[in-house]
N, CA, C and O atoms as CSV, one atom per row, in Angstrom:
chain,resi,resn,atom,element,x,y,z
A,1,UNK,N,N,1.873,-1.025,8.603
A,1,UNK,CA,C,1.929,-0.139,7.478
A,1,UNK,C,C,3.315,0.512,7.448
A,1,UNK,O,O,3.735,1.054,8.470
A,2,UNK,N,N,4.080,0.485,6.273
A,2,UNK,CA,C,5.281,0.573,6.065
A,2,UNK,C,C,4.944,2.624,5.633
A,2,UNK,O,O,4.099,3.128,4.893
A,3,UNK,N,N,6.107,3.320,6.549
A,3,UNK,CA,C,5.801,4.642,6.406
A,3,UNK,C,C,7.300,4.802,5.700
A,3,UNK,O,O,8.358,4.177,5.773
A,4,UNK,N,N,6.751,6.153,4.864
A,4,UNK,CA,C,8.269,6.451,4.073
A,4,UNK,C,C,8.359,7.961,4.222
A,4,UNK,O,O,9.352,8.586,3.852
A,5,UNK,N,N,7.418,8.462,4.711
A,5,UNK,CA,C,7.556,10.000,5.188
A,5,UNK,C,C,7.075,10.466,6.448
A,5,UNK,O,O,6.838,9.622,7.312
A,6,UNK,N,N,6.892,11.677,6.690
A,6,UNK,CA,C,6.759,12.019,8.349
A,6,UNK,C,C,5.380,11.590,8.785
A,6,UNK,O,O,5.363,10.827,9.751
A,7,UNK,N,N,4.223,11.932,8.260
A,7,UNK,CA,C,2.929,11.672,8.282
A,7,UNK,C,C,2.555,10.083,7.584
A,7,UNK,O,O,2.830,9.594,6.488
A,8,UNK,N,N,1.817,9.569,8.752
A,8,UNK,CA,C,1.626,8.289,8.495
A,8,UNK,C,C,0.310,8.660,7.388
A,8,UNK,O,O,-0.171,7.758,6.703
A,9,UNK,N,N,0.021,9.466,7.341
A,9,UNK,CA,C,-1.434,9.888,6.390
A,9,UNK,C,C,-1.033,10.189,4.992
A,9,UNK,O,O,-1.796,10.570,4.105
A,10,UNK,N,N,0.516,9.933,4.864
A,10,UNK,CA,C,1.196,10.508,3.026
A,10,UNK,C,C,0.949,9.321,2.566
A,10,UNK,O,O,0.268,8.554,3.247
A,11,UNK,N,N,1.296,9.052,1.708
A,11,UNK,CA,C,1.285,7.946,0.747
A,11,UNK,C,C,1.057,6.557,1.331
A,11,UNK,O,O,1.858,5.632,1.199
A,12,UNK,N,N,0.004,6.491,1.930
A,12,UNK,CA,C,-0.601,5.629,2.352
A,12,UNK,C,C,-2.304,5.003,2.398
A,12,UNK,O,O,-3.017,5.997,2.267
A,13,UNK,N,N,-3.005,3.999,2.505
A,13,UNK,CA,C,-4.431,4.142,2.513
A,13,UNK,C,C,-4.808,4.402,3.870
A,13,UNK,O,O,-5.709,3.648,4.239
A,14,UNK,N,N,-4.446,5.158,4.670
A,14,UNK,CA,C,-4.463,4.868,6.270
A,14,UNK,C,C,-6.299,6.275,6.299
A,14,UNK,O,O,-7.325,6.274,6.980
A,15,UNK,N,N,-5.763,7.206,5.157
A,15,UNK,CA,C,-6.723,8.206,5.533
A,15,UNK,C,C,-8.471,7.560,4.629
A,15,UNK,O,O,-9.502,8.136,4.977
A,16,UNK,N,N,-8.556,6.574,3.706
A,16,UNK,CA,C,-9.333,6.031,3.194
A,16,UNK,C,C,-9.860,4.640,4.087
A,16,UNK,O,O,-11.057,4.358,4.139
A,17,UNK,N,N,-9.072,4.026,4.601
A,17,UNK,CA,C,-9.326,2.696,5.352
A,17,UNK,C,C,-10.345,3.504,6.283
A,17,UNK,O,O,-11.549,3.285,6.154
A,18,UNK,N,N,-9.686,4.829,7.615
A,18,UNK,CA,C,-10.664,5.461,8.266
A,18,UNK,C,C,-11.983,5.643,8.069
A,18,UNK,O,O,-12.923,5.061,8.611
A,19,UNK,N,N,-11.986,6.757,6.998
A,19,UNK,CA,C,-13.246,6.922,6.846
A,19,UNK,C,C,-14.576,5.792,6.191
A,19,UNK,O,O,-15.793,5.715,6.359
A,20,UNK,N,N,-13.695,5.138,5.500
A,20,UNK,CA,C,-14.613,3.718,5.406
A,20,UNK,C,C,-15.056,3.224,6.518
A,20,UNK,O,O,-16.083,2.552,6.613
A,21,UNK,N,N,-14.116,3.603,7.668
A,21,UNK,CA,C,-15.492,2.663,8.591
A,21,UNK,C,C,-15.259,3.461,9.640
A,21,UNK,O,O,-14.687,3.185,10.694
A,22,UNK,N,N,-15.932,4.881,9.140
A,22,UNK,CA,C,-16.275,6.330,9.783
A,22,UNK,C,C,-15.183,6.630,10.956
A,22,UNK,O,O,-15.654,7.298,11.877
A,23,UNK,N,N,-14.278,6.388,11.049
A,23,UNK,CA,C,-13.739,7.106,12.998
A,23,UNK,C,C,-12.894,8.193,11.940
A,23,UNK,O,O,-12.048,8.230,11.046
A,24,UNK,N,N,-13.921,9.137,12.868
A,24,UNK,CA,C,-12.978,11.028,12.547
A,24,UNK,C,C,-12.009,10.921,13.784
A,24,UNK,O,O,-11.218,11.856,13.657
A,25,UNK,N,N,-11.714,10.217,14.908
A,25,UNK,CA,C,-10.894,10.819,15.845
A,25,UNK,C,C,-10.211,9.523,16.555
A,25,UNK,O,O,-10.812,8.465,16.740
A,26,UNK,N,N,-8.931,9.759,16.906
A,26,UNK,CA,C,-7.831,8.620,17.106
A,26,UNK,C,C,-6.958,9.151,18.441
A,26,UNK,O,O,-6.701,10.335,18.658
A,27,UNK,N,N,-6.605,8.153,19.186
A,27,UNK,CA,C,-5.530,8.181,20.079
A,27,UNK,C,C,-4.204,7.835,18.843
A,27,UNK,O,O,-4.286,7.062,17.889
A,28,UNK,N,N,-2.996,8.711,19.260
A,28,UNK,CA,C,-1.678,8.892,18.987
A,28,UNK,C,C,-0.665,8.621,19.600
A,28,UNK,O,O,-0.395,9.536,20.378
A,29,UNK,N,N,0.334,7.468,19.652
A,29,UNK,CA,C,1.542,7.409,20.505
A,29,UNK,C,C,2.358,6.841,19.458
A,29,UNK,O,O,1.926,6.582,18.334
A,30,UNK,N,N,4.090,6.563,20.023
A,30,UNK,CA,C,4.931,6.711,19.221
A,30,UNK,C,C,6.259,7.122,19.764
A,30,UNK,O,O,6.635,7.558,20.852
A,31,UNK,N,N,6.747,6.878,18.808
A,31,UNK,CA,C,8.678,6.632,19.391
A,31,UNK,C,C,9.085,8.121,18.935
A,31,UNK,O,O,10.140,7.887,19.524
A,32,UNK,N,N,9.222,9.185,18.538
A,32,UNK,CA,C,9.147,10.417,18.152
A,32,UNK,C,C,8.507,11.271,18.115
A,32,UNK,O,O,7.940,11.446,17.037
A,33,UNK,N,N,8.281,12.092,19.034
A,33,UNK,CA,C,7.224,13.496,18.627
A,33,UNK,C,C,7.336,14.320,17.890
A,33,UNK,O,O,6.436,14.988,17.381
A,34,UNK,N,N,8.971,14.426,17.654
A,34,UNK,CA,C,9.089,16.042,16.279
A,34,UNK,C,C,9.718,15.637,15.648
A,34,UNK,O,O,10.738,16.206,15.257
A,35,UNK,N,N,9.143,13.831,15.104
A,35,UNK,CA,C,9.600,13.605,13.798
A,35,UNK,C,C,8.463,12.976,13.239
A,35,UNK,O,O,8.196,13.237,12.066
A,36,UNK,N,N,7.648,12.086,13.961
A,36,UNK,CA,C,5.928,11.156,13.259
A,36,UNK,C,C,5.164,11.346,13.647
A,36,UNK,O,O,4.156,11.122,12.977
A,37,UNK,N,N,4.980,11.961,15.160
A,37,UNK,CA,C,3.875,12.349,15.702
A,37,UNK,C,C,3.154,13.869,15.606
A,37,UNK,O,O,1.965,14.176,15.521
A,38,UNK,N,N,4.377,14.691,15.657
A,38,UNK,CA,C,3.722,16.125,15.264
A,38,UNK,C,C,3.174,16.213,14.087
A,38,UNK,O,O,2.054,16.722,14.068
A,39,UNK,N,N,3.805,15.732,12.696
A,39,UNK,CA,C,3.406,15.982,11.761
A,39,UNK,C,C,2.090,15.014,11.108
A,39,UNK,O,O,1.298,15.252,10.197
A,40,UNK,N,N,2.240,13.935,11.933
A,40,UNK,CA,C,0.886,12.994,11.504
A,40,UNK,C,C,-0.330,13.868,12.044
A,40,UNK,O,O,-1.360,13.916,11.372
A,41,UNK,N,N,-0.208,14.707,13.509
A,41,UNK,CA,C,-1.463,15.474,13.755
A,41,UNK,C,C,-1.672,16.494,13.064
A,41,UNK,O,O,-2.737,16.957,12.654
A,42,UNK,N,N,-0.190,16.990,12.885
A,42,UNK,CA,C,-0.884,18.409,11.582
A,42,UNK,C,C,-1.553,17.910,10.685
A,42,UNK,O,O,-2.748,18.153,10.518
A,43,UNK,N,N,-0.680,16.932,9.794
A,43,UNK,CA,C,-1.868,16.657,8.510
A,43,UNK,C,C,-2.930,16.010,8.905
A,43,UNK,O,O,-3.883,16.058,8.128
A,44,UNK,N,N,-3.099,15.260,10.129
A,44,UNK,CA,C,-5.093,14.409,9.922
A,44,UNK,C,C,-5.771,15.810,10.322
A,44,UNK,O,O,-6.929,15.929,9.922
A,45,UNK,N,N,-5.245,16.883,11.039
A,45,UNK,CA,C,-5.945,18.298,11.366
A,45,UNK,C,C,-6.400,18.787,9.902
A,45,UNK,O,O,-7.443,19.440,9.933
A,46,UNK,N,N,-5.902,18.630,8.779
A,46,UNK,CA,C,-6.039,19.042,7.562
A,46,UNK,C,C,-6.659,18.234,6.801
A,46,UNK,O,O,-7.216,18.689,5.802
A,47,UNK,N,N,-6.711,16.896,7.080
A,47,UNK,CA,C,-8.164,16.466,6.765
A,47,UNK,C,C,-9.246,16.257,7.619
A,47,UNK,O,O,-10.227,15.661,7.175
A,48,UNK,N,N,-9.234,16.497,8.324
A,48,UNK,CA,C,-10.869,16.769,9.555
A,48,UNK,C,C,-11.019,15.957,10.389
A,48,UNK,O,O,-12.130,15.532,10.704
A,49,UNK,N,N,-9.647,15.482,11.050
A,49,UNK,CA,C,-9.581,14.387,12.351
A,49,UNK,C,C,-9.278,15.222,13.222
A,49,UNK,O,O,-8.853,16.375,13.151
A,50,UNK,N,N,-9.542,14.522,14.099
A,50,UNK,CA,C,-9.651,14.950,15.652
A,50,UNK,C,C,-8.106,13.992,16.351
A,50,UNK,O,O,-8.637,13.031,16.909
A,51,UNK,N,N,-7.082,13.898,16.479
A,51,UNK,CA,C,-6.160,13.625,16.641
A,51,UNK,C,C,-6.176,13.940,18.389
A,51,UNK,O,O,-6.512,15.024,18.865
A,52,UNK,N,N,-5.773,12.837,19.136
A,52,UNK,CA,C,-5.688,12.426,20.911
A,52,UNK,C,C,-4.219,12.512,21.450
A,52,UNK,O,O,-4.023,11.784,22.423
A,53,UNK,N,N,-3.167,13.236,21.033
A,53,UNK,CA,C,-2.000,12.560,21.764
A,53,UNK,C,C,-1.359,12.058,22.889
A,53,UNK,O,O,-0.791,12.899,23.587
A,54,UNK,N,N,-1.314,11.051,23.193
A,54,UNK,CA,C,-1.312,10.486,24.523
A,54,UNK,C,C,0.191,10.762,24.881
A,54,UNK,O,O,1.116,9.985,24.643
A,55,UNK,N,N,0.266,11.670,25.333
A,55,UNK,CA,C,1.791,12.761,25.642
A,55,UNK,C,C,2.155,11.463,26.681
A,55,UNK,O,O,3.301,11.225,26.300
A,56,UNK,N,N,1.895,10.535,27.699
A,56,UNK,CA,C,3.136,9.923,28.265
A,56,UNK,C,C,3.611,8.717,27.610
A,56,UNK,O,O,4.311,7.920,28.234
A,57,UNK,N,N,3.144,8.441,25.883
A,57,UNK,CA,C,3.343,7.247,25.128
A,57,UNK,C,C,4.081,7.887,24.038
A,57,UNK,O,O,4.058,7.366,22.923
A,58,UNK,N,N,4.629,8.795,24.218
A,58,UNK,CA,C,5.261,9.602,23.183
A,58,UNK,C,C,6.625,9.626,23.582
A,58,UNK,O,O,6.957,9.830,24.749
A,59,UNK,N,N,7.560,9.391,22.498
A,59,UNK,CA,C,9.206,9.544,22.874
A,59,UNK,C,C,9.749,10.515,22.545
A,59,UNK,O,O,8.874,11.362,22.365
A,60,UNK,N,N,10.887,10.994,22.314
A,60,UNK,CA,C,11.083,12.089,21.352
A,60,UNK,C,C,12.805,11.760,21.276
A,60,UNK,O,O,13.538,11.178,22.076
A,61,UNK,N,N,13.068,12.371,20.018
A,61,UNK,CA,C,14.763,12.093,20.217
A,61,UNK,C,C,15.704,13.069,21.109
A,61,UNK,O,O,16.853,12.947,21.533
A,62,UNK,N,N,14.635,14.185,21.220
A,62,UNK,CA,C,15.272,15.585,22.132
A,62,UNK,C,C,13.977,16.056,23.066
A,62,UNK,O,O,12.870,16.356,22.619
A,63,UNK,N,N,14.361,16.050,24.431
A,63,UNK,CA,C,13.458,16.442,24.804
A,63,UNK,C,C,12.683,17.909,24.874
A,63,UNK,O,O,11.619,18.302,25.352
A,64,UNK,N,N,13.868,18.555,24.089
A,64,UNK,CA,C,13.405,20.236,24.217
A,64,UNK,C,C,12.771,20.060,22.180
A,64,UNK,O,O,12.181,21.079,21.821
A,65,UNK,N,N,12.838,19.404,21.519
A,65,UNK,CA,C,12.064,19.375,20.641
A,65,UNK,C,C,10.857,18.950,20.767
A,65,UNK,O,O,9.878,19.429,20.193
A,66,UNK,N,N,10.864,17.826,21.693
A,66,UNK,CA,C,8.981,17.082,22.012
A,66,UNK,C,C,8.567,18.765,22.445
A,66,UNK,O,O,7.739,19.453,21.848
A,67,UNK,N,N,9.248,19.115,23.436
A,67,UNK,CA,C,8.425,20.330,24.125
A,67,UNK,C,C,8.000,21.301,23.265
A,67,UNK,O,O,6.897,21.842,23.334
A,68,UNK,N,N,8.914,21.558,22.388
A,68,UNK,CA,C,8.257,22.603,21.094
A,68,UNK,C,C,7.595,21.986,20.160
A,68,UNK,O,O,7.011,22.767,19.409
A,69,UNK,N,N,7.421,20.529,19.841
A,69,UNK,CA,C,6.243,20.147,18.954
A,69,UNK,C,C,4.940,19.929,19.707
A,69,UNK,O,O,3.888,19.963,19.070
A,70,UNK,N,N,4.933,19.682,21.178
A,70,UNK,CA,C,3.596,20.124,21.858
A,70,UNK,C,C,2.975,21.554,21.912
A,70,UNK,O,O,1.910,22.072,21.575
A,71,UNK,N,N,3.836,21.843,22.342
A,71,UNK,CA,C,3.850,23.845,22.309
A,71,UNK,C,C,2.912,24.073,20.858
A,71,UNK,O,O,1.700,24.286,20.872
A,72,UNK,N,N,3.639,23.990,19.792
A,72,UNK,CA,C,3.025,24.157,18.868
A,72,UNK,C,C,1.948,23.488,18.503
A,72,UNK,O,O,1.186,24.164,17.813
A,73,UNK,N,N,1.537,22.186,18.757
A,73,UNK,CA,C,0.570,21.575,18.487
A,73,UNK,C,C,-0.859,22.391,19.543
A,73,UNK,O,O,-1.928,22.699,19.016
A,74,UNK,N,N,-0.625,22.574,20.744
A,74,UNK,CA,C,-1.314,23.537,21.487
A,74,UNK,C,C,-1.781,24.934,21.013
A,74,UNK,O,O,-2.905,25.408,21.180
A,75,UNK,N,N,-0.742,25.502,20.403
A,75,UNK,CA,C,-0.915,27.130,19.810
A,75,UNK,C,C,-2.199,26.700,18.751
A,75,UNK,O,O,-3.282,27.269,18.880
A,76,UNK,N,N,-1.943,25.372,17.411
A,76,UNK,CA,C,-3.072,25.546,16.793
A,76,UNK,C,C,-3.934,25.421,16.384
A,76,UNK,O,O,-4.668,25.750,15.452
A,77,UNK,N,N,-3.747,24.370,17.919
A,77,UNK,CA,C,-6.076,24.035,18.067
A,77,UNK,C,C,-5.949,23.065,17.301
A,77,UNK,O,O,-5.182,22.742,16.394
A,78,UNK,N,N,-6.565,22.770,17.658
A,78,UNK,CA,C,-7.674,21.503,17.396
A,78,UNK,C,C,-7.509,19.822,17.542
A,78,UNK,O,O,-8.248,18.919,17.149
A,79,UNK,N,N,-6.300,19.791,18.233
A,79,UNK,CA,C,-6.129,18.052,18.811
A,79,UNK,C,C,-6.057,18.175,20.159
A,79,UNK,O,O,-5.973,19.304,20.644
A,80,UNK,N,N,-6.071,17.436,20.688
A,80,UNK,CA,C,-6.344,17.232,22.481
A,80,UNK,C,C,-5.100,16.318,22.755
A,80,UNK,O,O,-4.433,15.612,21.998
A,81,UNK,N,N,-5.020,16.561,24.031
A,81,UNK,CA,C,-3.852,15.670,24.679
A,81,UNK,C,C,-3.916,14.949,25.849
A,81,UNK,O,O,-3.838,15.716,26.809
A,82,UNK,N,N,-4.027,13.768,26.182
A,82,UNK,CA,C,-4.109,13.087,27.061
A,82,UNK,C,C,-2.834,12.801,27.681
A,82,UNK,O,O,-1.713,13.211,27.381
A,83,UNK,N,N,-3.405,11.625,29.073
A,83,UNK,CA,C,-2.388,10.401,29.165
A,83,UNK,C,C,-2.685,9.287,29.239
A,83,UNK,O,O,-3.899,9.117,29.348
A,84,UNK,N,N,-1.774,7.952,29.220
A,84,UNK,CA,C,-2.429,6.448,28.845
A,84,UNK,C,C,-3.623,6.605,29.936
A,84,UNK,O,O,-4.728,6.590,29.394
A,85,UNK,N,N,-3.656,6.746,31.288
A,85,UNK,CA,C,-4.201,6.258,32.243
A,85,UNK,C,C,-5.800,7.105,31.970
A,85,UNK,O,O,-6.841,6.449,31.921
A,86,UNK,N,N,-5.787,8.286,31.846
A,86,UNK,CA,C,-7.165,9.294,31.435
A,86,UNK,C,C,-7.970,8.607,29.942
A,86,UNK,O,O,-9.192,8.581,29.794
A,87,UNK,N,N,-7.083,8.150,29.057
A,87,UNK,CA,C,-7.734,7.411,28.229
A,87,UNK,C,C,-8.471,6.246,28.069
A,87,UNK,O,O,-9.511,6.035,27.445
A,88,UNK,N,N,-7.379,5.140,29.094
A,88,UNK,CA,C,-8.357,3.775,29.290
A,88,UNK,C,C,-9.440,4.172,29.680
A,88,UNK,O,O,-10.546,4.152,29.141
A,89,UNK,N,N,-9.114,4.527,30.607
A,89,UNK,CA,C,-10.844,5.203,32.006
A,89,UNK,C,C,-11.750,5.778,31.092
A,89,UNK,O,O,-12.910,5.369,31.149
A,90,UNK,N,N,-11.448,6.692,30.211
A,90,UNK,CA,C,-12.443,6.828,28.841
A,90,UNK,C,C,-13.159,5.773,28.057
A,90,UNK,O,O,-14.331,5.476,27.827
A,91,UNK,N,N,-12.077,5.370,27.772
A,91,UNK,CA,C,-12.514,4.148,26.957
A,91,UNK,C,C,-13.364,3.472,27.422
A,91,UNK,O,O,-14.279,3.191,26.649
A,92,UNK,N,N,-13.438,2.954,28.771
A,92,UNK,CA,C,-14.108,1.824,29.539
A,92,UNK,C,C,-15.430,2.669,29.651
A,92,UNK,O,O,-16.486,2.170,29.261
A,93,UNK,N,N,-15.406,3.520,30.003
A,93,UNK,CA,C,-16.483,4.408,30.014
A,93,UNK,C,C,-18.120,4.424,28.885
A,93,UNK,O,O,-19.311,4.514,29.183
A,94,UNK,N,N,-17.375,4.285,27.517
A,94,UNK,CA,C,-17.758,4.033,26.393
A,94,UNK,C,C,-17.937,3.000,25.912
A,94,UNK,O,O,-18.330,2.921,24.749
């Protein structure tokens, strides 16, 4: 899926494909944190996903910006944060 803004959830069918075949909640990784990843969790937070970020699959172009787009993603609730290894073990679990 070809993205043209910060949130993979803008102008895209990414938030309709979901709920068609129901998953409210997603693992998150990615080559940028405080440029596609912070803002893709704010907005699925604003439509009623449950957003996973798997903080050691995450890049960032600055590392004192990843740290303040976690920071902030922490201050306002409501996505969780993993790492790859706590997630498989989930997964398998399920």
């Amino acid at each position: 899926m070809r993205r043209t803004r910060p949130s993979i959830f803008a102008a895209t069918p990414l938030d309709i494909a979901l709920r068609d075949l129901g998953i409210d909640t997603f693992a998150i990784a990615g080559i940028a944190m405080e440029v596609g990843i912070e803002p893709t969790v704010r907005h699925s937070l604003d439509l009623g996903y449950l957003p996973i970020v798997v903080t050691d699959a995450c890049g960032a172009g600055h590392p004192t910006a990843a740290e303040r787009s976690l920071a902030t993603l922490a201050f306002a609730g409501g996505s969780l944060t993993t790492d790859a290894v706590v997630l498989v073990e989930q997964m398998h679990r399920h």
